[in-house]
Backbone atoms as SQL, in Angstrom:
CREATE TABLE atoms (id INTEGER PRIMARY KEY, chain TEXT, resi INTEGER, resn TEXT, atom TEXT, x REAL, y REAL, z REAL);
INSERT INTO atoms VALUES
  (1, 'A', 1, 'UNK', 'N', 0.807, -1.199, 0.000),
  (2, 'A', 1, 'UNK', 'CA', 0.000, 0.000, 0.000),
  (3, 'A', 1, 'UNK', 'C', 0.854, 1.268, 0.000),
  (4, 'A', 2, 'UNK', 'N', 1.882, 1.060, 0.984),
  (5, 'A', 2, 'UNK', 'CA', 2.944, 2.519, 1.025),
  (6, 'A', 2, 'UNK', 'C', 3.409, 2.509, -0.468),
  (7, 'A', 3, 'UNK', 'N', 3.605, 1.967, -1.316),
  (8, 'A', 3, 'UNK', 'CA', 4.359, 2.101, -2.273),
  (9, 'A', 3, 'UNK', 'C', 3.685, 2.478, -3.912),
  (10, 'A', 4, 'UNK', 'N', 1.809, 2.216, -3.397),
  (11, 'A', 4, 'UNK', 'CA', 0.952, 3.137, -4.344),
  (12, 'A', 4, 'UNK', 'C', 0.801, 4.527, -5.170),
  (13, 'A', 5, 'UNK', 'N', 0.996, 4.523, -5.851),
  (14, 'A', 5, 'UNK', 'CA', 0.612, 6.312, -6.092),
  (15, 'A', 5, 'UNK', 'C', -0.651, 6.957, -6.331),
  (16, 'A', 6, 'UNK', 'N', -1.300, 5.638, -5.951),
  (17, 'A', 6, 'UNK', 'CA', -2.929, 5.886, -6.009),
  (18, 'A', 6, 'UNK', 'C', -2.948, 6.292, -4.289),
  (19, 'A', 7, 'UNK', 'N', -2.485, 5.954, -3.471),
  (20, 'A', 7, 'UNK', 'CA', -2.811, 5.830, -2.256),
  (21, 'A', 7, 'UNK', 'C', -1.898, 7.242, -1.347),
  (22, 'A', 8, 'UNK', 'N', -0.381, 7.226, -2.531),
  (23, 'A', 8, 'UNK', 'CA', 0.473, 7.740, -1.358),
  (24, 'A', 8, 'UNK', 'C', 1.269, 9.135, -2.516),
  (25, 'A', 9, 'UNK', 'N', 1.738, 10.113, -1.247),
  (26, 'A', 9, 'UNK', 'CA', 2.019, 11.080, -1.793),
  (27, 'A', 9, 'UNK', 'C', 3.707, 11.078, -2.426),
  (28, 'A', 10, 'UNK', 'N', 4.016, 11.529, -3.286),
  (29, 'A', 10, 'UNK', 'CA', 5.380, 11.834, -3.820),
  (30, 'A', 10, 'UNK', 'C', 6.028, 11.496, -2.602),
  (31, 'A', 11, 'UNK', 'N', 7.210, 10.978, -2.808),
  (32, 'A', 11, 'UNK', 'CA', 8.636, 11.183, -1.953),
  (33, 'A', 11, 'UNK', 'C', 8.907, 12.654, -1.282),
  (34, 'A', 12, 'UNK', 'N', 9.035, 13.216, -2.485),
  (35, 'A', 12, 'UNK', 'CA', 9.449, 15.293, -2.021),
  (36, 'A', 12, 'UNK', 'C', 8.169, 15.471, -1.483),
  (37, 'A', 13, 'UNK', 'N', 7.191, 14.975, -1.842),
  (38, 'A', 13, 'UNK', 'CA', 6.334, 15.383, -0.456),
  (39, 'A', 13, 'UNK', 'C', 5.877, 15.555, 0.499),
  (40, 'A', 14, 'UNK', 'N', 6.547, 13.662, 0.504),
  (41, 'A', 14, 'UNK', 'CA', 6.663, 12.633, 1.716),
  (42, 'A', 14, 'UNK', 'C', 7.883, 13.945, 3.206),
  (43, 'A', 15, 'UNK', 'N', 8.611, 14.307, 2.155),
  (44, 'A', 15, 'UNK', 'CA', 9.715, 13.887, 3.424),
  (45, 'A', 15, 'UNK', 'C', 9.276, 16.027, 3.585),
  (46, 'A', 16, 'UNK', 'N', 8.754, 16.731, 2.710),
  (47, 'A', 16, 'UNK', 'CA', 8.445, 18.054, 2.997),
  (48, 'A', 16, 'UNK', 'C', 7.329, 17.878, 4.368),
  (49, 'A', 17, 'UNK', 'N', 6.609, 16.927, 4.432),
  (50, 'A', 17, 'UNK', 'CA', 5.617, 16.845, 5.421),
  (51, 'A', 17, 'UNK', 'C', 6.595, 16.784, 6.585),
  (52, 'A', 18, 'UNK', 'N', 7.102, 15.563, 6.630),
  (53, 'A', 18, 'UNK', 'CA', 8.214, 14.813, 7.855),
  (54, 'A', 18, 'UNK', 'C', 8.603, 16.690, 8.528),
  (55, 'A', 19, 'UNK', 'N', 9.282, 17.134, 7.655),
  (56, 'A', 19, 'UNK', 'CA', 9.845, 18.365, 8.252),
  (57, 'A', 19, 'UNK', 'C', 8.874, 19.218, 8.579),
  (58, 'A', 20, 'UNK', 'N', 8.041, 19.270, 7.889),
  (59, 'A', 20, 'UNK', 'CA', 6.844, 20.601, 8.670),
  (60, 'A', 20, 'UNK', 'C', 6.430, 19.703, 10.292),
  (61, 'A', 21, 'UNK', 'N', 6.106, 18.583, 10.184),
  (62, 'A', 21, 'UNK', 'CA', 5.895, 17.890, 11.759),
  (63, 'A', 21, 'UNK', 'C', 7.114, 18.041, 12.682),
  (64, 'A', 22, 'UNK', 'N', 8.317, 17.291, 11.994),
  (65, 'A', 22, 'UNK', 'CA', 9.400, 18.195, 12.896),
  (66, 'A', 22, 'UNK', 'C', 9.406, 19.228, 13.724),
  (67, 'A', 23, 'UNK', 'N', 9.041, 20.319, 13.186),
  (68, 'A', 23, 'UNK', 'CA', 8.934, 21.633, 13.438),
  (69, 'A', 23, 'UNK', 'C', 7.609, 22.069, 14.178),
  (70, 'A', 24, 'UNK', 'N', 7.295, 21.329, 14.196),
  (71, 'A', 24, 'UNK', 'CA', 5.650, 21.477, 15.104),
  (72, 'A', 24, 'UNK', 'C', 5.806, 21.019, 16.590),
  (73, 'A', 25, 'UNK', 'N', 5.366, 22.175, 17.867),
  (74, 'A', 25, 'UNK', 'CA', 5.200, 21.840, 19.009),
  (75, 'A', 25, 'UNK', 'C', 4.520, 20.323, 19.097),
  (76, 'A', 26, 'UNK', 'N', 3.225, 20.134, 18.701),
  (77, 'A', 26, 'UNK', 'CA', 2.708, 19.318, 19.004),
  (78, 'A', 26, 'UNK', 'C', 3.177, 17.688, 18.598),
  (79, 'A', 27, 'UNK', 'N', 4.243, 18.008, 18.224),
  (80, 'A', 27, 'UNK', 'CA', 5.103, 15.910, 17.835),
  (81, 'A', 27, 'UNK', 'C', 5.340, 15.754, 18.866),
  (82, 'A', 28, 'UNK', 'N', 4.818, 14.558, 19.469),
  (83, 'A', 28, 'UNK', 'CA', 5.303, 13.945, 20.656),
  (84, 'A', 28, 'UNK', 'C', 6.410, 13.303, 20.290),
  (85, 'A', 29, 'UNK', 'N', 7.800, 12.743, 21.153),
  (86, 'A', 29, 'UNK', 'CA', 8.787, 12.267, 21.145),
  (87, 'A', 29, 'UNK', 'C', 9.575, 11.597, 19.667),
  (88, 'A', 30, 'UNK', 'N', 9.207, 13.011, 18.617),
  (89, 'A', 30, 'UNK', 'CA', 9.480, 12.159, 17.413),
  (90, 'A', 30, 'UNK', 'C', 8.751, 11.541, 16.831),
  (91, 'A', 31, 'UNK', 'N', 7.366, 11.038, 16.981),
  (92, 'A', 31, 'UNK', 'CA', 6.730, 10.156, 16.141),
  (93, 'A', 31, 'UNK', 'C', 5.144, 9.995, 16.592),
  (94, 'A', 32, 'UNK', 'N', 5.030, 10.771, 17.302),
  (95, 'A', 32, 'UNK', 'CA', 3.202, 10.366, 17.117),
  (96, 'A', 32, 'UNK', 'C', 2.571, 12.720, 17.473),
  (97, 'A', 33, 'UNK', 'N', 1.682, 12.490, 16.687),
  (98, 'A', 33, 'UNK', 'CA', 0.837, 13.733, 16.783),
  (99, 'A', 33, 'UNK', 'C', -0.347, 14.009, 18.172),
  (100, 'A', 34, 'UNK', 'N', 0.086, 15.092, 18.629),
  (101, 'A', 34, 'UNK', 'CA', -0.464, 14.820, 20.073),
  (102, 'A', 34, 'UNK', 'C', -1.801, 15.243, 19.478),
  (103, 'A', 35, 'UNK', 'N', -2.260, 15.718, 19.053),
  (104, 'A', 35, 'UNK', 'CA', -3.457, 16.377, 18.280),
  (105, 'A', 35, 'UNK', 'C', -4.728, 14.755, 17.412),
  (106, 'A', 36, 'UNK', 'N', -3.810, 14.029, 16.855),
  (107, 'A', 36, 'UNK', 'CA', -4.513, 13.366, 16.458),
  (108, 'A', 36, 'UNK', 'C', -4.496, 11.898, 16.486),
  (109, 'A', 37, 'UNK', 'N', -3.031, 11.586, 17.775),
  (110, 'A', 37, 'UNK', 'CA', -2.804, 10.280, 17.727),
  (111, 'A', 37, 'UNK', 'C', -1.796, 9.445, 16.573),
  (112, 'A', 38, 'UNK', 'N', -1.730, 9.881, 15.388),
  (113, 'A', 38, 'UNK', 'CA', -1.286, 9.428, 14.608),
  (114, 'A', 38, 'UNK', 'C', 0.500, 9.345, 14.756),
  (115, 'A', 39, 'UNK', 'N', 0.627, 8.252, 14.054),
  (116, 'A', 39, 'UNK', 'CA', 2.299, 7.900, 13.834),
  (117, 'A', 39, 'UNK', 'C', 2.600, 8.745, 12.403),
  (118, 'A', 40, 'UNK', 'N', 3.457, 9.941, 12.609),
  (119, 'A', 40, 'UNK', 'CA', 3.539, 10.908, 11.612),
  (120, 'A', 40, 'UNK', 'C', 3.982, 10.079, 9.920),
  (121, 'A', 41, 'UNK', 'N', 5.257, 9.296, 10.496),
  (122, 'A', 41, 'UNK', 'CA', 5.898, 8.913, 9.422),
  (123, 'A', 41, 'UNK', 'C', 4.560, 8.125, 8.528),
  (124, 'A', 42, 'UNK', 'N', 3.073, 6.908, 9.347),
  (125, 'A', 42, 'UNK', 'CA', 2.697, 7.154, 8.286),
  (126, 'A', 42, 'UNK', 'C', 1.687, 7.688, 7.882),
  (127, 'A', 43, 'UNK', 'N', 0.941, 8.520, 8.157),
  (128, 'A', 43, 'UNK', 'CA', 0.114, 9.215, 7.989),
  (129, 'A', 43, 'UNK', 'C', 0.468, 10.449, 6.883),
  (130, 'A', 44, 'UNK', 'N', 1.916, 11.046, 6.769),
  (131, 'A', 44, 'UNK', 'CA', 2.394, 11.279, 6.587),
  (132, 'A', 44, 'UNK', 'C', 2.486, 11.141, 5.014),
  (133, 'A', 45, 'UNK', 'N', 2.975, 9.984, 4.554),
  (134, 'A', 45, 'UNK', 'CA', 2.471, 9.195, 3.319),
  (135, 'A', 45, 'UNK', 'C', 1.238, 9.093, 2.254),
  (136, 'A', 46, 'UNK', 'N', 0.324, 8.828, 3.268),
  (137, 'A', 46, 'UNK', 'CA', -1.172, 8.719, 2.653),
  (138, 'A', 46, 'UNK', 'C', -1.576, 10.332, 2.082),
  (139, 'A', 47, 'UNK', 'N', -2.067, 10.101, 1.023),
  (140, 'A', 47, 'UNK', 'CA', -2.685, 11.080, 0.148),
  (141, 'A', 47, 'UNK', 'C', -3.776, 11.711, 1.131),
  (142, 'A', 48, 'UNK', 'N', -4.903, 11.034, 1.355),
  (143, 'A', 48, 'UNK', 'CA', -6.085, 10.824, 2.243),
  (144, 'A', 48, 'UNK', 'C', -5.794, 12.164, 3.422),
  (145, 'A', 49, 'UNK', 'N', -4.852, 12.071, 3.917),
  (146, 'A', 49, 'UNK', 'CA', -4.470, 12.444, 5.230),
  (147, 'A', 49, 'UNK', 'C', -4.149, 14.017, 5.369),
  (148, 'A', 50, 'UNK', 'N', -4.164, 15.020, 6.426),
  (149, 'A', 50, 'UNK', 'CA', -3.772, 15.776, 5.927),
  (150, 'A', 50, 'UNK', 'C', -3.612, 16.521, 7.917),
  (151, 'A', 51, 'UNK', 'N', -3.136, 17.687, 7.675),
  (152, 'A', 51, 'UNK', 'CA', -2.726, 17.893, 9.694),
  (153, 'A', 51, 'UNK', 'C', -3.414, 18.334, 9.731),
  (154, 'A', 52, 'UNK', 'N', -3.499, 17.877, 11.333),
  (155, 'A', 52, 'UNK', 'CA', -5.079, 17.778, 11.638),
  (156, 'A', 52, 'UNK', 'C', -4.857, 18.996, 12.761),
  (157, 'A', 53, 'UNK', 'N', -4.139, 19.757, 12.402),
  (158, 'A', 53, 'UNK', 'CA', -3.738, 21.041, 13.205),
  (159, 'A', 53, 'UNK', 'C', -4.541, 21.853, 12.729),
  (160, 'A', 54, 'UNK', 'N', -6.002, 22.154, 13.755),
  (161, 'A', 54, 'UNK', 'CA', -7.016, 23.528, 13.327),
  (162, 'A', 54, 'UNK', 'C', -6.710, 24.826, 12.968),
  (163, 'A', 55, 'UNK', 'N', -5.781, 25.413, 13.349),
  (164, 'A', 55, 'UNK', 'CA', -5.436, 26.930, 13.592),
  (165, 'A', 55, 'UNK', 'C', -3.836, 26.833, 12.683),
  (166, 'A', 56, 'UNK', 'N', -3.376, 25.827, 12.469),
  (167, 'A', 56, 'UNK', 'CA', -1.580, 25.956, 11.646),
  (168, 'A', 56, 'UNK', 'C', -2.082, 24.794, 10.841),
  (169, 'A', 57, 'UNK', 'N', -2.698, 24.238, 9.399),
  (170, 'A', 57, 'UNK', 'CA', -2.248, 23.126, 9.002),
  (171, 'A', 57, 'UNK', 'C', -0.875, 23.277, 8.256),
  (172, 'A', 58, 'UNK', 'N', -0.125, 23.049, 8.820),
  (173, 'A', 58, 'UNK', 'CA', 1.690, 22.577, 8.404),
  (174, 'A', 58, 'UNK', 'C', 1.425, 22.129, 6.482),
  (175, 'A', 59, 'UNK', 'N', 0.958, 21.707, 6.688),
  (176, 'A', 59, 'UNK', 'CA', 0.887, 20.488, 4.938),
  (177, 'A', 59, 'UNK', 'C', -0.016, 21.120, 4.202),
  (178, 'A', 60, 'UNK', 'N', -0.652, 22.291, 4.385),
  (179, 'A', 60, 'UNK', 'CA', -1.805, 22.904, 3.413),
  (180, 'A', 60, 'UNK', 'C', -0.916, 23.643, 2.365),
  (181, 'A', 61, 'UNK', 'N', 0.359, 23.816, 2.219),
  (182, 'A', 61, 'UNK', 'CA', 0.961, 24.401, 1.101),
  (183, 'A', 61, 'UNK', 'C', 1.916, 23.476, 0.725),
  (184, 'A', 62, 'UNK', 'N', 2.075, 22.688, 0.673),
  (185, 'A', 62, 'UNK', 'CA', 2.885, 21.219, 0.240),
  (186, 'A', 62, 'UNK', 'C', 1.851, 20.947, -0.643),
  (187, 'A', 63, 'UNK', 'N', 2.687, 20.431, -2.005),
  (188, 'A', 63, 'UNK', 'CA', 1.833, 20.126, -2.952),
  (189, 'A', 63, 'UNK', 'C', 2.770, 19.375, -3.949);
């Protein structure tokens, strides 16, 4: 499934997300979103998905 392009976003997109979460207060210890539970790396991936940050979405200008 990770390896779809029906399912999953570009690489340069992949890893532009990784860094906008980086950079976000709300990553817990590297790898999960305190906001939505999710494991960034894969959520991250999926097309579908998008931050679930109300007031900053990080990934709304990644394209």
């Amino acid at each position: 499934m990770f390896q779809s392009v029906e399912h999953c976003v570009t690489d340069s997109v992949y890893q532009q997300r990784l860094l906008a979460c980086t950079a976000c207060p709300k990553l817990l210890n590297g790898t999960t979103c305190s906001i939505c539970g999710c494991i960034v790396r894969i959520a991250a991936k999926l097309k579908e998905r998008s931050c679930p940050k109300p007031s900053d979405n990080r990934w709304q200008l990644i394209v």
